[in-house]
TIBA-368415 format. One record per residue: chain; residue in three letters; z negated, x negated, y negated of N, C-alpha, C in turn; residue number from 1. Coordinates in steps of 0.05 Angstrom, whole numbers. Each point is the difference from the previous one (the first is absolute). Layout:
N
> chain, resn, npz, npx, npy, capz, capx, capy, cpz, cpx, cpy, resi
> A, ala, Z, X, Y, Z, X, Y, Z, X, Y, NUM $
...
END
This chain:
194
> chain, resn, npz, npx, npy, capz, capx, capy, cpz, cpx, cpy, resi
> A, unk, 214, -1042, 1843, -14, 19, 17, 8, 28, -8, 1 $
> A, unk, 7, 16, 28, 5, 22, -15, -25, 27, -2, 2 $
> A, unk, 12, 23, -18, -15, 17, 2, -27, 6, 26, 3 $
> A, unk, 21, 12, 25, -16, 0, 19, -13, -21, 18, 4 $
> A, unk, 10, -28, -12, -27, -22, 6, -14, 3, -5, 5 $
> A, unk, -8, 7, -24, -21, -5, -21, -19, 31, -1, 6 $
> A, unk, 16, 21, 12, -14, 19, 6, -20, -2, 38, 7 $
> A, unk, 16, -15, 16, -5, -4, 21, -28, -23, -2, 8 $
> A, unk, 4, -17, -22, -23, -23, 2, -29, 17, -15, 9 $
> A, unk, 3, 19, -18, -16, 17, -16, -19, 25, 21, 10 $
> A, unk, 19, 7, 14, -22, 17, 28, -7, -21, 17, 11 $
> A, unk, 7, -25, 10, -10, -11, 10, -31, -7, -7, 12 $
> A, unk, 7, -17, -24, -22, -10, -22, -33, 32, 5, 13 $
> A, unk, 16, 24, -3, -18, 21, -4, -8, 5, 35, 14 $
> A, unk, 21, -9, 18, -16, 7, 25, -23, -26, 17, 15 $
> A, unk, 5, -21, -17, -12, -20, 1, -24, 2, -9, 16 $
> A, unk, -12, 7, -26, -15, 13, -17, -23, 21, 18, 17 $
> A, unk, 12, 20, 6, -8, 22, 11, -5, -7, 32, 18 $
> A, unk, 12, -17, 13, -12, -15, 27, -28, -5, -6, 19 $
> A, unk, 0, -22, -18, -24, -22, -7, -14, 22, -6, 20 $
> A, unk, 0, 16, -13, -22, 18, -2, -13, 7, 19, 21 $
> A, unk, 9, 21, 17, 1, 16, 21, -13, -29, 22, 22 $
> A, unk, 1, -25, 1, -11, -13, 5, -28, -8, -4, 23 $
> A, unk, -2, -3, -21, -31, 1, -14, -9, 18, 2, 24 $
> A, unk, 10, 22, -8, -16, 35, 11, -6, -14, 31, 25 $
> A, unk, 14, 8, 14, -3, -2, 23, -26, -20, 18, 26 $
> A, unk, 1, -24, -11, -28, -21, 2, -26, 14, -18, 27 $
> A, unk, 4, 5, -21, -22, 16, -5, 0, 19, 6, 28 $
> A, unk, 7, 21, 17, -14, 18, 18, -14, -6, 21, 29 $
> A, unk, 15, -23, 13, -8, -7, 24, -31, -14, 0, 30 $
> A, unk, -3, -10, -25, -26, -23, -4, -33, 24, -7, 31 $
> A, unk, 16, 29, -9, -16, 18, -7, -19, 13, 24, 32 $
> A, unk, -27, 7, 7, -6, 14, 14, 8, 24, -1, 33 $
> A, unk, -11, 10, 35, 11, 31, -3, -13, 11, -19, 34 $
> A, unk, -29, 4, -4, -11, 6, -23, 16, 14, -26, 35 $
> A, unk, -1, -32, -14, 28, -1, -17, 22, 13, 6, 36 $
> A, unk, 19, 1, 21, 22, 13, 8, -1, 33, -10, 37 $
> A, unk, -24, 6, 12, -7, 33, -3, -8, 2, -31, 38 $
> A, unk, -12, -15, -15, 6, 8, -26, 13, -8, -15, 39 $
> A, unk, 17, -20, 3, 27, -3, -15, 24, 27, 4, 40 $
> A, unk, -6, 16, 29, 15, 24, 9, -3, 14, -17, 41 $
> A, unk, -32, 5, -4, -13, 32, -15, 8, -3, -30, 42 $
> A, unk, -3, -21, -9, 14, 0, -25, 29, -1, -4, 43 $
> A, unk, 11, -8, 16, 29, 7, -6, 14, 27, 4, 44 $
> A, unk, -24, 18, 25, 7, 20, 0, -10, 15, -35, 45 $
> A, unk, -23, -4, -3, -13, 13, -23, 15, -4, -30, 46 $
> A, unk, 13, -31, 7, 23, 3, -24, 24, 9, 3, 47 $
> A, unk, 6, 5, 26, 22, 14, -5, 3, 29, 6, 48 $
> A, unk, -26, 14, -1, -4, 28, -3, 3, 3, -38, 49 $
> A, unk, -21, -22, -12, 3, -2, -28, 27, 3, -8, 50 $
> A, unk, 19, -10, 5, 26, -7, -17, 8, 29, 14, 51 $
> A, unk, -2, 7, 20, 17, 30, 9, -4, 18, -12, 52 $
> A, unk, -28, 8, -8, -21, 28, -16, 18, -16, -27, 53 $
> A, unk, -6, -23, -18, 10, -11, -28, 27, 10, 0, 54 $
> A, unk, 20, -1, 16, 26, -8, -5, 20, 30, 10, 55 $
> A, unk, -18, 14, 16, 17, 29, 13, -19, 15, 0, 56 $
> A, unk, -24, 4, 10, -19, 30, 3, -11, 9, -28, 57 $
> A, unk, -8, -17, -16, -5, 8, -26, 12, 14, -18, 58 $
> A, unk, 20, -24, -10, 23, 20, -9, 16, 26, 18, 59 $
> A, unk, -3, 4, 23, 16, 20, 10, -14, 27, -10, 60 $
> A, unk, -38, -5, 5, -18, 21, -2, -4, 9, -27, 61 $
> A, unk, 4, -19, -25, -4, -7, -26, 29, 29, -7, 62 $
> A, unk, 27, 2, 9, 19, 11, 0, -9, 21, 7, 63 $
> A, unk, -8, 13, 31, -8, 24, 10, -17, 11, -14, 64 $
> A, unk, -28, -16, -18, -19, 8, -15, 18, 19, -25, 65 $
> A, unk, 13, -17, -17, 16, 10, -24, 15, 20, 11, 66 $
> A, unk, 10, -2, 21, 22, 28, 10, -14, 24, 2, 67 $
> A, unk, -25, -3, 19, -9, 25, 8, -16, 11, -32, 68 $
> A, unk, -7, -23, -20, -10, 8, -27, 14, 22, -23, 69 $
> A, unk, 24, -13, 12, 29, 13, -20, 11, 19, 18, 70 $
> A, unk, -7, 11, 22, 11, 19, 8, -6, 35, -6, 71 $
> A, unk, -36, 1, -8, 7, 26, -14, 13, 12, -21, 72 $
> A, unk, 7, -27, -17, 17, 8, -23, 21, 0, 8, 73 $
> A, unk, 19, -8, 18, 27, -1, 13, 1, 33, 15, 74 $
> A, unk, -30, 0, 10, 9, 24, 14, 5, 28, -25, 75 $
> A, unk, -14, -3, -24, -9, 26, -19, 32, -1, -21, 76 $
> A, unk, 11, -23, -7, 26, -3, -9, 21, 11, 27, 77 $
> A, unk, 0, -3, 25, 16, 16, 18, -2, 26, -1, 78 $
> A, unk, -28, 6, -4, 3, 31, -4, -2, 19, -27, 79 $
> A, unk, -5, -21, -14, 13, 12, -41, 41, 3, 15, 80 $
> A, unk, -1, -23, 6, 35, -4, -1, 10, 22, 25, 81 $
> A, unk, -17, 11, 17, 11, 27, 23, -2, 18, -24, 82 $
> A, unk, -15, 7, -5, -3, 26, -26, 19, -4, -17, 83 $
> A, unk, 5, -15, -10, 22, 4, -23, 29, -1, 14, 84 $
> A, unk, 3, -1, 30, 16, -1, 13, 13, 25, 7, 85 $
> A, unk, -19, 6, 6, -3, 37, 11, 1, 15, -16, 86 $
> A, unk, -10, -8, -37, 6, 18, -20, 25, -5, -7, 87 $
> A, unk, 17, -18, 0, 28, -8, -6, 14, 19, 22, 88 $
> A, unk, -4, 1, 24, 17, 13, 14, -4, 31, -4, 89 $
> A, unk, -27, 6, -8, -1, 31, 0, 15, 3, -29, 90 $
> A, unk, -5, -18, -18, 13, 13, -28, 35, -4, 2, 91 $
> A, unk, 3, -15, 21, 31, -2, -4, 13, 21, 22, 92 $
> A, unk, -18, 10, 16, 6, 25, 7, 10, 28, -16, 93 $
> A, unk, -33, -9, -15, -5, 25, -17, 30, 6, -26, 94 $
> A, unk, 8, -27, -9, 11, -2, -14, 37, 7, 7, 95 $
> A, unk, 1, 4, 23, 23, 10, 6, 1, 30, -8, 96 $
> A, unk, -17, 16, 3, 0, 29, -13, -12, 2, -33, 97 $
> A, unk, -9, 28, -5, -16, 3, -29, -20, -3, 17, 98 $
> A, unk, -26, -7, -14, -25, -11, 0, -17, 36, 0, 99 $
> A, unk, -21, 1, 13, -5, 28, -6, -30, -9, -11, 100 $
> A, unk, -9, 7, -10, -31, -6, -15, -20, -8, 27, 101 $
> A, unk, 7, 14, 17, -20, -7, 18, 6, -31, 7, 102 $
> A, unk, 16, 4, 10, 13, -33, 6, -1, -23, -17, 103 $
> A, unk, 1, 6, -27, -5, -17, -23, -35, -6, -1, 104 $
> A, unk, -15, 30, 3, -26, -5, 0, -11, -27, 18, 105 $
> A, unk, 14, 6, 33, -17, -12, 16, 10, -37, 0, 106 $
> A, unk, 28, -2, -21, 9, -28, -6, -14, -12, -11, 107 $
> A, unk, -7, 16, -27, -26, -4, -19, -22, -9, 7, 108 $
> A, unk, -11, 12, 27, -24, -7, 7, 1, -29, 19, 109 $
> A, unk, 32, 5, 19, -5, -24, 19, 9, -32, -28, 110 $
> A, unk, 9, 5, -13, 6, -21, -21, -32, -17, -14, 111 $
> A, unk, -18, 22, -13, -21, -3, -3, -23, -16, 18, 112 $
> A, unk, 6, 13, 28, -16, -18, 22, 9, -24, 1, 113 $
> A, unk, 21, 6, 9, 17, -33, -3, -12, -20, -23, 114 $
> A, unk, 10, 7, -10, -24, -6, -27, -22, -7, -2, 115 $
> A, unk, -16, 6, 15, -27, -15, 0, -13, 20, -12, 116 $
> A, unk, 8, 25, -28, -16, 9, -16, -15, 25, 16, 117 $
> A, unk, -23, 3, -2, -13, 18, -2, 5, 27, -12, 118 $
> A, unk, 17, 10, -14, 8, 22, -17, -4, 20, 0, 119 $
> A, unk, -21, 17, -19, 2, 35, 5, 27, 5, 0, 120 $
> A, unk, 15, 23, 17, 26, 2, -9, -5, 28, 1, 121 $
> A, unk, 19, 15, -16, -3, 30, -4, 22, 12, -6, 122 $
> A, unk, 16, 14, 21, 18, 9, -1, 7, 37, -16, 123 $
> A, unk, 12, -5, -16, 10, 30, -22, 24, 8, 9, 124 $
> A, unk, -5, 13, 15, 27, 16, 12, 16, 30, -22, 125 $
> A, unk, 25, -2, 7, 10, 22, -11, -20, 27, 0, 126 $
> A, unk, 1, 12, -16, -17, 26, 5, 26, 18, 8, 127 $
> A, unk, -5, 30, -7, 16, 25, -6, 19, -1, -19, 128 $
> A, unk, -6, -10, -11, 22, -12, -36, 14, -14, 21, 129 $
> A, unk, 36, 4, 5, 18, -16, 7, 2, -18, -22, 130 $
> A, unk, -5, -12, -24, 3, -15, -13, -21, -20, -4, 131 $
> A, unk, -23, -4, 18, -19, -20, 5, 10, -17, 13, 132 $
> A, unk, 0, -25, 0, 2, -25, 21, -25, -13, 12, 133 $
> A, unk, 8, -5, 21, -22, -13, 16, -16, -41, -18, 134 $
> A, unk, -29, 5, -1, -6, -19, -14, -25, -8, 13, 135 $
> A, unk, 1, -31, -9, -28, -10, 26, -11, -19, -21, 136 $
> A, unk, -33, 8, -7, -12, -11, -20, -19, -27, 18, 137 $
> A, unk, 0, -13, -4, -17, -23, 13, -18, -22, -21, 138 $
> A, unk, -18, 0, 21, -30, 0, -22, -5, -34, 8, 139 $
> A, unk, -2, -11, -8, -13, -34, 0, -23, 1, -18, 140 $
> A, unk, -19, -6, 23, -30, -16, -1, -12, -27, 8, 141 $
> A, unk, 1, -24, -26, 0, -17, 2, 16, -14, 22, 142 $
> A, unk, 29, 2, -2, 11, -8, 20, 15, -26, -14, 143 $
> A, unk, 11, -23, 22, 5, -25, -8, 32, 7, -14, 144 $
> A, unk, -7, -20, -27, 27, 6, -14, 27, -11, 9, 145 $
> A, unk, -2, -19, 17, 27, -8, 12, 21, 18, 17, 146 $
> A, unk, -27, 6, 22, 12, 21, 15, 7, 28, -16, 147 $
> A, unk, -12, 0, -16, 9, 32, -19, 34, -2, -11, 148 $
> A, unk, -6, -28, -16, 28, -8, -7, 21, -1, 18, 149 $
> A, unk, -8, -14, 21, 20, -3, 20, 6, 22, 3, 150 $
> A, unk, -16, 18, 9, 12, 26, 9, 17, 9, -13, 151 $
> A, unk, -2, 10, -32, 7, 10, -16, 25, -16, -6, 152 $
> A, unk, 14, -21, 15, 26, -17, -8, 9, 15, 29, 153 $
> A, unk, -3, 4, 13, 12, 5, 21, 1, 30, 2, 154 $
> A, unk, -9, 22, -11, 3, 30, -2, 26, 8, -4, 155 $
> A, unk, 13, -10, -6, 28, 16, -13, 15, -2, 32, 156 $
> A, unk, -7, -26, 21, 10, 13, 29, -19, 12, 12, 157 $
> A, unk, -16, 17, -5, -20, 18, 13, 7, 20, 1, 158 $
> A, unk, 31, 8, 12, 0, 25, 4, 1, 10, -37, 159 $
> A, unk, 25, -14, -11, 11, 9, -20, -26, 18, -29, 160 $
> A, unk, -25, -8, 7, -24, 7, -23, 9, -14, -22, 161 $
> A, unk, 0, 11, -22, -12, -14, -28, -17, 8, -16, 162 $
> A, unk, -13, -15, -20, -34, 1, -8, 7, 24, -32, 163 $
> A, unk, -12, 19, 9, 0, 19, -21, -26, -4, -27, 164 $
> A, unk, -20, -8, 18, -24, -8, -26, -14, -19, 15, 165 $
> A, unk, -7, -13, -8, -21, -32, 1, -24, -9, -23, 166 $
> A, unk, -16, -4, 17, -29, 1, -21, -18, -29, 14, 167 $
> A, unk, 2, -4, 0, -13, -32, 13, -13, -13, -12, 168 $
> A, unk, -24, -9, 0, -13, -26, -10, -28, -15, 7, 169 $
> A, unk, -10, -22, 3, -17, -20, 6, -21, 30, 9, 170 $
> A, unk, -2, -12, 24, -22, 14, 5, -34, -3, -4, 171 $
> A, unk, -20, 14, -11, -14, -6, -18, -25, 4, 33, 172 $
> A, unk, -17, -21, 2, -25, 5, 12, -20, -7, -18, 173 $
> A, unk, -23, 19, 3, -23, -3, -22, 5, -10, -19, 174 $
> A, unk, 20, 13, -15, 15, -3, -25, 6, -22, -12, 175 $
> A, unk, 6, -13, 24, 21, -33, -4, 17, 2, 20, 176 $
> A, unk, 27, -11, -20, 29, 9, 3, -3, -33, 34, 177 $
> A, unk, 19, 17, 15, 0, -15, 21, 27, -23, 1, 178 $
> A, unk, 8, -18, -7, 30, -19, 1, 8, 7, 25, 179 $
> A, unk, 23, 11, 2, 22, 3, 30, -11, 20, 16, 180 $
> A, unk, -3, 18, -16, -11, 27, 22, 12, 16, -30, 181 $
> A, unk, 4, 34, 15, 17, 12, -15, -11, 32, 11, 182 $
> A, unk, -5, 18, -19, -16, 29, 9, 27, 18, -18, 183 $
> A, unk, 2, 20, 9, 17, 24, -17, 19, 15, 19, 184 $
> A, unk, 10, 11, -11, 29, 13, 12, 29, -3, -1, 185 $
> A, unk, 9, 9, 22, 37, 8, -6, 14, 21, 17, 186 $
> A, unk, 10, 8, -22, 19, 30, 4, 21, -9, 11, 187 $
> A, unk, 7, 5, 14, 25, 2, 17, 18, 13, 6, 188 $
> A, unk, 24, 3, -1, 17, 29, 6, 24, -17, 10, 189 $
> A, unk, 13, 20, 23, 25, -6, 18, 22, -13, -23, 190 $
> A, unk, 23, -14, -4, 14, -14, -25, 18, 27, 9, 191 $
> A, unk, 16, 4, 19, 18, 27, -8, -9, 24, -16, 192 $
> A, unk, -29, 2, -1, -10, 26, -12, -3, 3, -30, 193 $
> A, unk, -17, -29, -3, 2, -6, -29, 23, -7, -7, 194 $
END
């Protein structure tokens, strides 16, 4: 016998099978009252609303739930990542000429926002003395030490600043030292000047 005998006698066998069924279904419907008829319907509709909500509406809504959950933080990382976008392009502007204090100042400041920090910033401008340089002292009050750090790894492209004096440490509330928060100062001055 070949292959497709033996494949031809095997759907037979299964359409034979599936007749006789569809047979017996068929006598037991017929022996059922209408009664019966109408609620053997309602339940088959009701189970097969069950398996639809189980098997697709749930999980689809279960997805939309988590999406629309995770989307303010998708939205607040889109706009950390526009700002540091916009400061890359203004500093690589800026960075095609000399840097003028003013310009350095207001890098300083959009760097800092960016940043998350809060920062007194205080800008020391050249006086009358042509031999003053422009310097920007910035004050941290209990501010989070990561972001301080971070910052402070990333200053040297801020518009060419480097740290002239630094005073930093645990920030103290009701005279207990705080873990990962950080109060003090840093001096700052343009790197061409110093």
């Amino acid at each position: 016998m070949s292959p497709r005998d033996r494949m031809a006698q095997g759907v037979a066998r299964w359409r034979n099978g599936i007749d006789a069924v569809s047979v017996r279904c068929a006598a037991l419907w017929a022996a059922r009252s209408q009664r019966e008829k109408r609620l053997l319907l309602a339940m088959a509709a009701v189970l097969l609303a069950a398996v639809l909500w189980a098997l697709a509406l749930s999980p689809a809504l279960r997805t939309i739930e988590r999406a629309q959950a995770g989307l303010p933080g998708l939205q607040a990382r889109a706009a950390q990542l526009d700002a540091v976008i916009r400061e890359a392009q203004a500093l690589g502007q800026v960075r095609r000429g000399q840097l003028s204090a003013a310009e350095a100042g207001e890098a300083l400041a959009a760097s800092l926002r960016g940043a998350g920090l809060d920062a007194g910033l205080a800008a020391q401008g050249p006086g009358a003395d042509s031999d003053a340089v422009a310097q920007w002292r910035i004050r941290f009050d209990d501010a989070p030490a990561a972001q301080v750090l971070e910052w402070l790894a990333g200053l040297p492209d801020i518009a060419s600043l480097r740290v002239l004096e630094l005073d930093l440490g645990r920030s103290l509330v009701a005279g207990r030292e705080r873990p990962g928060r950080l109060s003090g100062e840093i001096l700052l001055v343009l790197a061409e000047a110093a």
